[in-house]
ROFI-747338 format. One record per atom (N, C-alpha, C): atom name; x, y, z; residue in three letters; chain. Coordinates in nm, 4 decimals. Layout:
BEGIN
   at       east      north         up    aa   ch
   CA          X          Y          Z   ALA    A
...
***
This chain:
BEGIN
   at       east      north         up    aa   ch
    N    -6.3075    -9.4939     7.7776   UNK    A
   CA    -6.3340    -9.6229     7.8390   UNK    A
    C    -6.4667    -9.6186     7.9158   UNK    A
    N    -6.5049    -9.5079     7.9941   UNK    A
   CA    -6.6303    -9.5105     8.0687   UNK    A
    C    -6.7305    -9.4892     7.9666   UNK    A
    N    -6.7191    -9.4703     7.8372   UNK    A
   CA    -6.7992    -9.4936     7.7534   UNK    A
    C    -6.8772    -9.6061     7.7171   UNK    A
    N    -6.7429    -9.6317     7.7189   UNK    A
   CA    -6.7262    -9.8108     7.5925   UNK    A
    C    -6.8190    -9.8859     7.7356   UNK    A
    N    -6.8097    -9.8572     7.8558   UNK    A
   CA    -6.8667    -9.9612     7.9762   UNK    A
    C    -6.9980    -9.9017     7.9790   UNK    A
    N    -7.0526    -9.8193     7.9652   UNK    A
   CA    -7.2135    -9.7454     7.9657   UNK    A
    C    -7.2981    -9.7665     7.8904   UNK    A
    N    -7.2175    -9.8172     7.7688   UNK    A
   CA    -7.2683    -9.9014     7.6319   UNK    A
    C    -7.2433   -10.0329     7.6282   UNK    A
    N    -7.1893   -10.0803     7.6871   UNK    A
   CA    -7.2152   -10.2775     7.7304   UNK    A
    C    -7.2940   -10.2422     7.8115   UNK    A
    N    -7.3568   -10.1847     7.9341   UNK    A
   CA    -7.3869   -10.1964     8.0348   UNK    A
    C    -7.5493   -10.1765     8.0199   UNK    A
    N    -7.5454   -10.0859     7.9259   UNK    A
   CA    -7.7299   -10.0178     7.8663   UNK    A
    C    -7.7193   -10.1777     7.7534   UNK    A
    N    -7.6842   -10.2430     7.7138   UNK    A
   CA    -7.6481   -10.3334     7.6062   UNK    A
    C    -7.7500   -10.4274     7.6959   UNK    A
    N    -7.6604   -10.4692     7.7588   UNK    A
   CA    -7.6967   -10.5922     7.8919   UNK    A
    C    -7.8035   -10.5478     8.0031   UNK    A
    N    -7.8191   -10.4251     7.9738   UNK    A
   CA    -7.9376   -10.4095     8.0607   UNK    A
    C    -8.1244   -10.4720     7.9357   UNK    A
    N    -8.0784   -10.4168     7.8291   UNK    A
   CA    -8.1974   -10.4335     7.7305   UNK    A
    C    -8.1836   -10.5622     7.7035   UNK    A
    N    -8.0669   -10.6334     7.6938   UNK    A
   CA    -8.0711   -10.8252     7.6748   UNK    A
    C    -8.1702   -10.8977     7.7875   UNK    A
    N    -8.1217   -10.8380     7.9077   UNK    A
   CA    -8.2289   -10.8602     7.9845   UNK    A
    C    -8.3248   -10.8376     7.9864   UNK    A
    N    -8.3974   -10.7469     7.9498   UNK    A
   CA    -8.5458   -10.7189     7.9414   UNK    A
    C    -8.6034   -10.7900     7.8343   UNK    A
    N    -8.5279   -10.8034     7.7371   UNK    A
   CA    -8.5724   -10.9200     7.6306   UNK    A
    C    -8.6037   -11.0255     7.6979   UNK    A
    N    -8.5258   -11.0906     7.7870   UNK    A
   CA    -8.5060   -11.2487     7.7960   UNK    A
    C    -8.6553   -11.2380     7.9521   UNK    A
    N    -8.6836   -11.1082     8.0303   UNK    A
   CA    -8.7303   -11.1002     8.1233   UNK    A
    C    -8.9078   -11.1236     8.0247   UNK    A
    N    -8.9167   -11.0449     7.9401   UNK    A
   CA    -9.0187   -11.0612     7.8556   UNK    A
    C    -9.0586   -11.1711     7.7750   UNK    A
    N    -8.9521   -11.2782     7.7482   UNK    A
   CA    -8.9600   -11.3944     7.7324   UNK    A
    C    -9.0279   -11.4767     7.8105   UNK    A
    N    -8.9710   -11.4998     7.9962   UNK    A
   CA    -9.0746   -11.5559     8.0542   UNK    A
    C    -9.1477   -11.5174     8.0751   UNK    A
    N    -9.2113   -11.3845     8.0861   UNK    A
   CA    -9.3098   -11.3352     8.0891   UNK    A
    C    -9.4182   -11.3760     8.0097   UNK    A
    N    -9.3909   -11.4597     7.8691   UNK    A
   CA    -9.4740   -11.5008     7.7870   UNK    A
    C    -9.4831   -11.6215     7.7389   UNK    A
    N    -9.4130   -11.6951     7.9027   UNK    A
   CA    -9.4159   -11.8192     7.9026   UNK    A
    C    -9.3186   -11.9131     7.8474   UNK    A
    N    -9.2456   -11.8738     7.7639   UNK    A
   CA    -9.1391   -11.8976     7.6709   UNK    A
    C    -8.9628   -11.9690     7.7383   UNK    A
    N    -8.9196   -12.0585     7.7118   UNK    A
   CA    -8.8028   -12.0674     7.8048   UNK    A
    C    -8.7066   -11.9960     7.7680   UNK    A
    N    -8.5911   -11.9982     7.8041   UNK    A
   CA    -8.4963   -11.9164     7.7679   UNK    A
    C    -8.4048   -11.9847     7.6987   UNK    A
    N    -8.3497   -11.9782     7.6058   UNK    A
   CA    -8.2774   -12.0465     7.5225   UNK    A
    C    -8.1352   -12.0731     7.5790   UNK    A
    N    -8.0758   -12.1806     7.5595   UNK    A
   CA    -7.9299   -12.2070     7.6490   UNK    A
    C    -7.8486   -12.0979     7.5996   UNK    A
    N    -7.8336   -12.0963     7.4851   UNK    A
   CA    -7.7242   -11.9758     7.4260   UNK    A
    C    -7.7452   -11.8292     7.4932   UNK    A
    N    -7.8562   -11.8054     7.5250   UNK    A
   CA    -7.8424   -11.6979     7.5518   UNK    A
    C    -7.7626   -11.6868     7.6750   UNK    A
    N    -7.7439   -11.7818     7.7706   UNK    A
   CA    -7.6951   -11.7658     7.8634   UNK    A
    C    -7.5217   -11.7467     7.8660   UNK    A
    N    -7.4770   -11.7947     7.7385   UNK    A
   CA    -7.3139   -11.7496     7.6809   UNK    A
    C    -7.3392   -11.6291     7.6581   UNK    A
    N    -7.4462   -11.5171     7.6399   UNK    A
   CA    -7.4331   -11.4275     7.5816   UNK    A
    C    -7.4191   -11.3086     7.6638   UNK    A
    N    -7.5168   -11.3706     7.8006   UNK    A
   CA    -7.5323   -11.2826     7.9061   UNK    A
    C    -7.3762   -11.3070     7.9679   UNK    A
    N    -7.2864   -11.3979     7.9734   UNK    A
   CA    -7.1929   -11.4346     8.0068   UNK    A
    C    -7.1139   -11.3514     7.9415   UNK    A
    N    -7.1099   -11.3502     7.8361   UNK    A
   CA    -7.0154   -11.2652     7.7616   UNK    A
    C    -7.0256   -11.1141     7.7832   UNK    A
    N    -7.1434   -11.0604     7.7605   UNK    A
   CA    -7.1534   -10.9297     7.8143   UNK    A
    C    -7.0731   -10.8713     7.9795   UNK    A
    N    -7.1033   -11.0077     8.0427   UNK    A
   CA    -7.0878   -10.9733     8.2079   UNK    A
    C    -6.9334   -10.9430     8.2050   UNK    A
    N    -6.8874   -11.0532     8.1051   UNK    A
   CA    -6.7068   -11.0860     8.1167   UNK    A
    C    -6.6362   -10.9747     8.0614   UNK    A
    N    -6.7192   -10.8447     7.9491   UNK    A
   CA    -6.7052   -10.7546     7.8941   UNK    A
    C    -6.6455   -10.6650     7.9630   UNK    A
    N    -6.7855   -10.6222     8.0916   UNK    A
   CA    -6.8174   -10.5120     8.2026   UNK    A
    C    -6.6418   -10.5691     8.2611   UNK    A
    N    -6.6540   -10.6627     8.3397   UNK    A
   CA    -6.5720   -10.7148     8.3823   UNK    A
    C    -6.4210   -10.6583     8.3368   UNK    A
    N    -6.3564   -10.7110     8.2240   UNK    A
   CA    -6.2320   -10.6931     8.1790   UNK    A
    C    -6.2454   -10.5154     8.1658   UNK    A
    N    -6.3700   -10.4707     8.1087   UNK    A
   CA    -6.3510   -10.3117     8.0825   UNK    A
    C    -6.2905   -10.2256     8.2917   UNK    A
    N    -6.3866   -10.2510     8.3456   UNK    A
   CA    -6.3198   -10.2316     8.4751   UNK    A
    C    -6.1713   -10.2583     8.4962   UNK    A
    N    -6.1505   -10.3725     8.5053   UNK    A
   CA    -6.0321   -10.4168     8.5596   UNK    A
    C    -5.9391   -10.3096     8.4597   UNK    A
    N    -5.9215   -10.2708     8.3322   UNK    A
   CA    -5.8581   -10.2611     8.2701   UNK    A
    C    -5.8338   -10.1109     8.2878   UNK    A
    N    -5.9499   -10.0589     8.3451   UNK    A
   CA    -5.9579    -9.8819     8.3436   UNK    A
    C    -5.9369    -9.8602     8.5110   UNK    A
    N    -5.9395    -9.9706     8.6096   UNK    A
   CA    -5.8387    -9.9676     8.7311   UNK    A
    C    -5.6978    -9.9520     8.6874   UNK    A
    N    -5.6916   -10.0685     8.6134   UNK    A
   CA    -5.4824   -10.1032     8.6290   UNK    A
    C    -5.4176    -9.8964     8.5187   UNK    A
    N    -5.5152    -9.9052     8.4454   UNK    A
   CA    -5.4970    -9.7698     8.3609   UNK    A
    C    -5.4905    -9.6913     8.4212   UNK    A
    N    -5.5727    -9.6256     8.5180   UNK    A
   CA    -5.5843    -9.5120     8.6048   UNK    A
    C    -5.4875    -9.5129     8.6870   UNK    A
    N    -5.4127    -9.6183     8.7608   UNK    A
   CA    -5.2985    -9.6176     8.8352   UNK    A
    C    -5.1711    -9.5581     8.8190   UNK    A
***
């Protein structure tokens, strides 16, 4: 499991640098991407919660 979260987490770290390099070049950010960053976050999210209630 602390895998599977180190690899969403390096995932969502490089989505960002995409989208950071985007305005950087003036460019807006596309609405979708913002479900995507959402989705990643909700990923991190459930992977935690899930490797709390596990570890207990």
């Amino acid at each position: 499991m602390l895998y599977f979260l180190i690899a969403v987490a390096v995932l969502l770290l490089v989505y960002a640098g995409v989208l950071v390099s985007f305005l950087r070049k003036g460019r807006r950010i596309p609405p979708a991407a913002y479900l995507v960053l959402a989705g990643l976050n909700g990923l991190i999210l459930a992977g935690v919660i899930t490797w709390a209630v596990a570890s207990r």
